[in-house]
C-alpha positions as CSV (number, residue, x, y, z in Angstrom):
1,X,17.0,50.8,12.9
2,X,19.6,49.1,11.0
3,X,18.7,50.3,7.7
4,X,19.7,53.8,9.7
5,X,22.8,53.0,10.9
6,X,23.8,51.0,7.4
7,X,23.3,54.4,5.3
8,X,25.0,56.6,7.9
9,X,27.9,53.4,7.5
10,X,28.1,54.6,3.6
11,X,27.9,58.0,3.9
12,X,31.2,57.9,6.6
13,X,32.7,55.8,4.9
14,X,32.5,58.1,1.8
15,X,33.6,61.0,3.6
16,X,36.3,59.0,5.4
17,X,37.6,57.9,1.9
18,X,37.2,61.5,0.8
19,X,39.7,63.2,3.5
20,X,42.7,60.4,2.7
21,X,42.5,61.2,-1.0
22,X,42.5,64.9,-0.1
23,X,45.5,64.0,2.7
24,X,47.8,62.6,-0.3
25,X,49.6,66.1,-1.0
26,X,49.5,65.9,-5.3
27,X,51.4,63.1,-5.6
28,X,48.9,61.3,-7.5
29,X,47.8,58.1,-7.0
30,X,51.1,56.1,-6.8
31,X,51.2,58.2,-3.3
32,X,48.0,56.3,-1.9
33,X,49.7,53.0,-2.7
34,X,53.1,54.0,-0.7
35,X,54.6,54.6,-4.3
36,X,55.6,58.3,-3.7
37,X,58.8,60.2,-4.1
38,X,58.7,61.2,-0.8
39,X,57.9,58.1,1.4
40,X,60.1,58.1,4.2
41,X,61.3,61.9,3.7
42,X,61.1,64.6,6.2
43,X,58.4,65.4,8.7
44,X,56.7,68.0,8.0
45,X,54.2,70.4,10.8
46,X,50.7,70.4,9.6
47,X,49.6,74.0,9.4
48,X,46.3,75.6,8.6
49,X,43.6,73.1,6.2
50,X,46.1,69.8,6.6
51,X,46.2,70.3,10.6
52,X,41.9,70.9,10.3
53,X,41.6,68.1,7.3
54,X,43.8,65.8,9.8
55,X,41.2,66.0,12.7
56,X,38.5,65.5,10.8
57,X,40.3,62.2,9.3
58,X,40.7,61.1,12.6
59,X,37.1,62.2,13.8
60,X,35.6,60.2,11.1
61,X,37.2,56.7,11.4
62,X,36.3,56.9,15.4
63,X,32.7,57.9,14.0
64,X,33.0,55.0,10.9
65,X,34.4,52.6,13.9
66,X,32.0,53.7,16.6
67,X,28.7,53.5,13.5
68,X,30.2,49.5,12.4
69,X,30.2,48.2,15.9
70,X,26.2,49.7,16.6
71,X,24.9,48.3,13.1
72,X,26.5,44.7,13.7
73,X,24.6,44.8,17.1
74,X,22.0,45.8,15.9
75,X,21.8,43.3,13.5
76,X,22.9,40.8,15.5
77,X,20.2,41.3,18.6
């Protein structure tokens, strides 16, 4: 049962990684490293895919958080 949980680990944790990449709006990479231009501007509304993309960041860490806890007990008991 933990080999289960250990492969749905890696394949959230890919996805997860996947929706902050797509999150940093074209400012390359010095954006995911807090290097931007625009840290600390304006906020902005999310509208449309960011609002959608947002959730679904969100969704997946409770889903990568929820998936850790089960495979250490399971590996643990």
């Amino acid at each position: 049962m933990a080999n289960y949980f250990s492969i749905a680990l890696i394949i959230t944790s890919i996805a997860l990684i996947a929706s902050i990449i797509l999150q940093s709006k074209g400012v390359g990479l010095g954006g995911l490293t807090g290097g931007g231009l625009d840290a600390g501007g304006v906020y902005t509304q999310r509208r449309g895919i960011e609002k959608v993309l947002f959730w679904i960041t969100i969704g997946l860490s409770i889903v990568f958080f929820i998936l850790t806890l089960l495979t250490v007990m399971s590996i643990g008991g």
